[in-house]
N, C-alpha and C positions, 0 to 999 in steps of 0.2 A: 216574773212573767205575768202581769195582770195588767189590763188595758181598763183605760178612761170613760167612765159614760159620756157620750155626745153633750157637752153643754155644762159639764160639770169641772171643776177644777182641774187642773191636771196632777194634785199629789193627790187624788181622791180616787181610790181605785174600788173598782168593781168586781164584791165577790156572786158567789150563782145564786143568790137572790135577788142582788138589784138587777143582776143583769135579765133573769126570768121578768120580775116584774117592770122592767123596762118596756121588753118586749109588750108586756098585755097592755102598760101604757098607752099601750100606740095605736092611736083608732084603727090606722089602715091594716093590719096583721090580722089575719083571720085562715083558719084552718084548719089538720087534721093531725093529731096524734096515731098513728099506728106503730103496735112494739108487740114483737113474737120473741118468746126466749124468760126475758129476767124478770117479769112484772113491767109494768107503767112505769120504768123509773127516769123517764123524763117528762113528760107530762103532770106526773106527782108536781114538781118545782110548780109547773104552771098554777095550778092548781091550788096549790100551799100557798103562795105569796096573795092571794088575791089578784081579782081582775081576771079571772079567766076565762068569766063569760065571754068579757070581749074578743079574748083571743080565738078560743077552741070551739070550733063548730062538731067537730067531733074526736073521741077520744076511743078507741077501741083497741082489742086483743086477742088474735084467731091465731087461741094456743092450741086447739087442737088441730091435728094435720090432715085431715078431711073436712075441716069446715075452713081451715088453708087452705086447701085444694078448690072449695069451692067459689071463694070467692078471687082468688086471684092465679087460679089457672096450675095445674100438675108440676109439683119440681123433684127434680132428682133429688137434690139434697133442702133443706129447707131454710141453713144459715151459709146462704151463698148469695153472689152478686145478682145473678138474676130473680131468686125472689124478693131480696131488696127494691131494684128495679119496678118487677111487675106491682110491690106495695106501692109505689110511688107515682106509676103512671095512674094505676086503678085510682088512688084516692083522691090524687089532683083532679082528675078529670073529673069525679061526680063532685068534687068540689067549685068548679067552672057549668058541669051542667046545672045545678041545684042552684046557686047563689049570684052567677054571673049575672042575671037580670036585674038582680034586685039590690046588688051593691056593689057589682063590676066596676063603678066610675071612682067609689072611694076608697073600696080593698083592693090589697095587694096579699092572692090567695099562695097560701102553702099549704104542702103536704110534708110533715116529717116521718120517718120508719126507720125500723131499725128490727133486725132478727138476726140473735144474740144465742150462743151457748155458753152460761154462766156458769159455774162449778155446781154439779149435781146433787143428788140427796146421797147417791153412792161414791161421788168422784172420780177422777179420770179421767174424764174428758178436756180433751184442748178448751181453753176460757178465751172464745174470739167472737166477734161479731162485726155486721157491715151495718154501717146507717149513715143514714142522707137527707137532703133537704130539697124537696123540688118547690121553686117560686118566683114570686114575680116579684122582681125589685121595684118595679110602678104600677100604676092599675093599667092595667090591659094589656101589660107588657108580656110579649114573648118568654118564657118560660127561663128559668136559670137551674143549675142543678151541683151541688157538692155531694160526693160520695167520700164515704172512707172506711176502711176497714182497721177495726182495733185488735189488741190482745189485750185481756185484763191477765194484769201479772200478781194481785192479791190473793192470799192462798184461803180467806173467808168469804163467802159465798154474800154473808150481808156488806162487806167492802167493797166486793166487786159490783155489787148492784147501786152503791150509791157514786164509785166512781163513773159508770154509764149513765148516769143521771148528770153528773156535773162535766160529762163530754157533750152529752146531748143538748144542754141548756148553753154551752158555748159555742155549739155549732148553729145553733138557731141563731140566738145572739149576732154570732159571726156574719151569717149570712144577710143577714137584715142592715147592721152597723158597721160593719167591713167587706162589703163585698167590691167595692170601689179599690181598696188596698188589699188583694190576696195575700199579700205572705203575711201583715197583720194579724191576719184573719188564720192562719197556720200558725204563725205567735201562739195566738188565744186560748188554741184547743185544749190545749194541759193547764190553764189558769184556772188556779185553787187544788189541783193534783202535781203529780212527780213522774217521770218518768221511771220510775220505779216499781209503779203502781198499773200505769197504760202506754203503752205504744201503738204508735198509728203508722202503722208499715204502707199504708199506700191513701192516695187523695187523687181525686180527680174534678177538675170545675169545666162544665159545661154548658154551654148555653150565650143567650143573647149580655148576661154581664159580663159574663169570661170572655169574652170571644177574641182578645189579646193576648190571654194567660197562656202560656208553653206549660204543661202539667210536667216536661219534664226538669223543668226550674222549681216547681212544686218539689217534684220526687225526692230532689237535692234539696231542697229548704228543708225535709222532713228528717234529713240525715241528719244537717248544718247544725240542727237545731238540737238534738239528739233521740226527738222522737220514736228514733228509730234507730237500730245499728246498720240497714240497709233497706236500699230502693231498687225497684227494678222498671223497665220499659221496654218494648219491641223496638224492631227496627223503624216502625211506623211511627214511633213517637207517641203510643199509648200504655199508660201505666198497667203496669201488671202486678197481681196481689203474689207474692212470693210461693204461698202453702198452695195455691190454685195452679199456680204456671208449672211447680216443681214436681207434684202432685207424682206419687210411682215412676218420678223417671230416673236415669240413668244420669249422671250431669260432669260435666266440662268445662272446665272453667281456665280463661288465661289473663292473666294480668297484667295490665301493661300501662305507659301512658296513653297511647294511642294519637300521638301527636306530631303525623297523623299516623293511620295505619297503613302499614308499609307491606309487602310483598313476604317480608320473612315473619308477621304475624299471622298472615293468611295461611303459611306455611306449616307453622307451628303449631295450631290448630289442627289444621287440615290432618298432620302427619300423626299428632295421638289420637286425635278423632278414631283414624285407622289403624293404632293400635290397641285402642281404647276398647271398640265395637268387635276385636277377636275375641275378648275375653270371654268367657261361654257363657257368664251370667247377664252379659251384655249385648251379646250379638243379635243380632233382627229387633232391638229395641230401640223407639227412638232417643236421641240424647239429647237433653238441652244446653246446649252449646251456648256460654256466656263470653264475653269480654267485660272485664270488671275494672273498675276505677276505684282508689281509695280517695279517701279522703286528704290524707298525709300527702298524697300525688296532685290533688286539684289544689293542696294548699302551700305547695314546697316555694312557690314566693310572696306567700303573705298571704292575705285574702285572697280569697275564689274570684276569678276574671268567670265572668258568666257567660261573654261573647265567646274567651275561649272553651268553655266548659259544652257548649252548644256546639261549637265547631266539631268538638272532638265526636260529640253525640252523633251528630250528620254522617260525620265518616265511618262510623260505626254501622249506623244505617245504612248508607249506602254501600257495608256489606253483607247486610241482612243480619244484622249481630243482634243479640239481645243485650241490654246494657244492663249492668249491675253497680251500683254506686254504693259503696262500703266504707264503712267506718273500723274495719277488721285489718287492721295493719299485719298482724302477727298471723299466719296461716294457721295455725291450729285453731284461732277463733272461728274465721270465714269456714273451716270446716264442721266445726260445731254448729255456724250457721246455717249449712247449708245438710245438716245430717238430721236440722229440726224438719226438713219437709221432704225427706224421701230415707224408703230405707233401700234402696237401691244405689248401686256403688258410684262414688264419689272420686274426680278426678282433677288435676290441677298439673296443668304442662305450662313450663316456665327454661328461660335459658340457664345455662352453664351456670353464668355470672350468680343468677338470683339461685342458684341452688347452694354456691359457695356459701352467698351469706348468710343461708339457713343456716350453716353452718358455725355463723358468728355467737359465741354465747355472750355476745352487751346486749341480745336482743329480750334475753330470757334471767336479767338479773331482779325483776319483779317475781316471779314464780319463786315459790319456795322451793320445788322440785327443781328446778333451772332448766337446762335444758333437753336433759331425759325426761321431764312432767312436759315441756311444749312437744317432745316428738309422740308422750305417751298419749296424748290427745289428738295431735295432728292424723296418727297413723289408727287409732282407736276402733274403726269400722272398716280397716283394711282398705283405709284410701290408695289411691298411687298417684302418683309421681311421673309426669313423662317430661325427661329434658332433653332441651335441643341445644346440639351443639352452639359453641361460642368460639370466633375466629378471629385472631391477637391480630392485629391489625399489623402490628412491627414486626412479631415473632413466625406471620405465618401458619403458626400450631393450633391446632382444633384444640380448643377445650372441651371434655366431652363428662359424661360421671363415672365415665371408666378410667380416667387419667385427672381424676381433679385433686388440682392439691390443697387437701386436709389436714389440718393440724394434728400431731402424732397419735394426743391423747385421748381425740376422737376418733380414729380412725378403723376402730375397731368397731365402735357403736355404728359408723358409715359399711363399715364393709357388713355390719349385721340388717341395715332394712336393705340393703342391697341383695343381697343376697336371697331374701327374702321376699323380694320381689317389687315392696316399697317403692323405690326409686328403680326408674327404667330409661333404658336409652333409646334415643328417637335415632335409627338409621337409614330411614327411609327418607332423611329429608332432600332438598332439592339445592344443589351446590350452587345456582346462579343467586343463591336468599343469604347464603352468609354474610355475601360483604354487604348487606344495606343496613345501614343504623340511621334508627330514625333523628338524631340530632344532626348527620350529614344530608337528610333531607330537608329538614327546615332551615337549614342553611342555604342548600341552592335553592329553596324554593323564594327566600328573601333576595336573594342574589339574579333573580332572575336566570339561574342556567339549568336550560330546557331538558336536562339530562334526569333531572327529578320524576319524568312522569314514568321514567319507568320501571323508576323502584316502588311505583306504589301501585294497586288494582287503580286498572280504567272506571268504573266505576266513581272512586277515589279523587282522582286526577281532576274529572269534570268538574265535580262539588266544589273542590278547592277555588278549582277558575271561576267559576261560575258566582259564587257566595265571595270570594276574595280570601279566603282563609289563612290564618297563617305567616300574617303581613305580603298574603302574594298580592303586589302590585304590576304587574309584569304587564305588556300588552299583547292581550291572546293570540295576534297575529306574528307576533315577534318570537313567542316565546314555545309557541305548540312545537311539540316532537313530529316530524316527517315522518309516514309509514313508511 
C-alpha cells in the first residue's frame, strides 16, 4: 500500500518523509498545524524533514480546555467531530484573513487539526481521534474539506503517537496529491502502517473538489480495503462515526440483502422493533434501528457492482434506514462490534432460514471452541434473537423457532438459549409479508410485471422507477399498479 510522488518513477515509492517534504516543496502550500490530545505529532514530520518555513505559517497546541474554550468556542466533549470542525473553521479563516492579501494569487491556504485521546499516563481510556484537512486545491479556490476519525489500536503510548503522525502526513499529502482521485487518496492513508495498528472507521470529503464524491462509496472503500471492519451512514447519505451514532443506545439490527427491500423486511423489523422496546430495560428508549450489509453479500458474484451497491443504499434510504456495511459475516463478531459502543442491550431479528444456519457448525470450524465459543460470544451481554417466521413455498408450513428442525445433537444446546430467552419468536407478524421473497421481486421487476409494486413500501416502488433500479426497464405508463 504506498503511492508514487508526482513525477517520480513509478517502482519509487513514497515513505512519510518524502511525502512531508514534498509537501513543503511546494511553493503554493501554506498554513496551520493545530493538534489537541498527543503532542504535535504531525507537524513534527513537517518540521524534521526541512522546508517548513515554507510550509507552516503556524503551528500551535490548546491542550489546556479553557484556553480550548477560549479560543474555539465551548464543547461538550473535547475529542469529538464538532471541536474538530470549529479547529478547522477558526484557523482557515484567520489564515485567509491574515495572508489572503499578501499571497492569496500564489497559495493555496490550509488548516490541518486533529484532537486526539492517545493512551494516558494512567490508561484506560478508548485510543481515538478526529482530524482533517480544510483547503484550497487552487489559489482562490472555494474551500475543500477531508474529515476522518481513527482508533489507535497500539497498546504503547509512544507507538500510538508516532502512528498519528504518519496518518496525519498522508492525509495532507493525500489531500494536496490525490484529491482528484478519492479512493487513491483512501489507499494512502495506512501507507507506511497496518491496520493492526489504526483503523479509520469513518471519512467524509466535502467541498468544491468533492463535489462528485458519494462518501457513501467512501464508507465501503473503507471496509473494501480493511481499514475498517465496518461503515455506517443515514438515510440522508451522510457518514456517521459508529461510537457517536451508537453512543447509550439500545440497537437493532437486521440483515439482509436488501435487493431491494421488500414489504416482509419492513415487517420484520417493525415486529421485534415491538418486541424489542417491551423489554423493561428498553422501553421508552430510543433504538437505533440498522439494516446492514455484509461484505460476503456485496461480493457473492465477484467484485462489488457499485451501481448496485448505491441502488440498494437508495432503497434503504428511502426507508429512513440507517445503513451498516460490515465485514462481520459470523454474528457473534457484528455483536462484539456493536457491544464496543453501547452497553445497552443488543438485538439482531433475522428469518427462520438464517437462524437454521446458525445453527450449521462449517461455520465455526475456525474457533477452537467451535460452535459453543461462537454462541458463547454471540449471546455474551444477553443479546437476543427475534425470528420471523419462514413459509415453504411447496409445503405450505410456517417455519418458526418453535418447530425448527435441528440436528439432534444440538438440540439440547437450542432448546437451552431458547429457553432462556436468547432466541424469541416474532408472532405479531403480518400474514400478507410471508409470501414476498425478494428474488421473486427482482424477477418481475425485470419482467416487467406490475404486480411487484406491491410487495415493496411505496416509498421503494418510486426510487426504483424513477433511478431505473434493478434492470427495471419497464415504461412507467405501462407498468404502474392501478389504485
Amino acid at each position: 500500500m504506498h503511492h508514487t510522488f508526482p513525477g517520480s518513477p513509478s517502482n519509487d515509492t513514497l515513505n512519510t518523509h518524502q511525502k512531508a517534504l514534498s509537501v513543503n516543496l511546494d511553493p503554493r502550500r501554506y498554513g496551520t498545524f493545530a493538534e489537541i490530545g498527543a503532542g504535535q505529532e504531525v507537524v513534527r514530520w513537517f518540521f524534521r524533514v526541512g522546508g517548513g518555513a515554507g510550509t507552516i505559517a503556524k503551528s500551535m497546541s490548546a491542550y489546556d480546555m479553557k484556553v480550548s474554550d477560549a479560543i474555539y468556542g465551548r464543547a461538550g466533549r473535547y475529542v469529538c467531530r464538532e471541536r474538530l470542525q470549529a479547529m478547522l473553521d477558526q484557523e482557515h479563516q484567520l489564515n485567509l484573513e491574515r495572508l489572503r492579501d499578501d499571497r492569496g494569487e500564489t497559495s493555496t491556504f490550509f488548516t490541518f487539526a486533529d484532537t486526539v485521546a492517545a493512551r494516558g499516563y494512567k490508561g484506560g481510556t478508548e485510543c481515538h481521534g478526529w482530524m482533517g484537512i480544510k483547503f484550497q486545491a487552487h489559489p482562490r479556490d472555494e474551500d475543500s474539506q477531508i474529515i476522518i476519525h481513527v482508533r489507535m489500536l497500539d497498546s504503547e503510548t509512544a507507538l500510538q503517537q508516532e502512528a498519528l503522525g504518519i496518518v496525519g502526513v498522508n492525509l495532507v499529502y493525500g489531500a494536496f496529491a490525490l484529491n482528484h482521485e478519492p479512493e487513491l487518496l483512501v489507499d494512502s492513508l495506512l501507507d507506511g502502517l497496518s491496520t493492526s495498528r489504526i483503523e479509520i472507521d469513518m471519512i467524509e470529503f466535502s467541498g468544491i473538489a468533492f463535489r462528485r464524491v458519494d462518501n457513501r462509496l467512501m464508507s465501503l472503500k473503507l471496509v473494501e480495503l480493511g481499514l475498517t471492519g465496518a461503515a455506517m451512514f443515514s438515510a440522508n447519505g451522510d457518514v456517521l462515526q459508529p461510537s457517536e451514532f451508537l453512543y447509550r443506545k439500545p440497537i437493532l439490527v437486521e440483515r439482509g440483502s436488501f435487493r431491494p427491500v421488500c414489504n416482509v423486511n419492513i415487517d420484520m423489523m417493525s415486529c421485534a422493533h415491538q418486541k424489542f422496546s417491551e423489554l423493561p430495560d428498553v422501553n421508552g428508549k430510543p433504538v437505533a434501528q440498522i439494516m446492514e450489509i455484509t461484505m460476503r453479500n456485496l461480493k457473492a458474484e465477484g467484485e462489488i457492482n457499485h451501481r448496485d451497491f448505491l441502488a440498494r443504499a437508495d432503497v434503504m434510504a428511502a426507508c429512513g434506514m440507517t445503513v451498516l456495511i460490515s465485514d462481520y459475516f459470523e454474528y457473534y463478531r457484528l455483536a462484539a462490534y456493536l457491544s464496543r459502543y453501547t452497553r445497552e442491550r443488543i438485538a439482531i431479528t433475522m428469518g427462520a432460514g438464517s437462524l437454521r444456519d446458525l445453527f450449521d457448525e462449517k461455520y465455526y470450524t475456525a474457533l477452537d471452541g467451535g460452535i459453543l465459543e461462537s454462541f458463547g460470544r454471540l449471546f455474551k451481554n444477553d443479546l437476543k434473537i427475534y425470528t420471523y417466521p419462514l413459509l415453504d413455498q411447496e409445503s405450505g408450513q410456517l417455519m418458526t423457532c418453535e418447530n425448527l428442525d435441528i440436528k439432534p445433537e444440538l438440540q439440547k444446546l437450542y432448546g437451552y438459549l431458547y429457553d432462556r430467552g436468547g432466541i424469541n419468536h416474532l408472532d405479531n407478524y403480518n400474514p400478507d409479508c410471508l409470501g414476498i421473497f425478494s428474488r421473486e421481486v427482482l424477477e418481475k421487476i425485470s419482467t416487467c410485471d406490475p404486480s411487484w409494486e406491491q410487495m415493496v413500501p411505496m416509498s421503494v416502488a418510486k426510487v426504483i422507477k424513477e433511478r431505473r433500479f434493478f434492470d427495471y426497464q419497464c415504461d412507467t405508463t405501462d407498468c404502474s399498479v392501478q389504485p
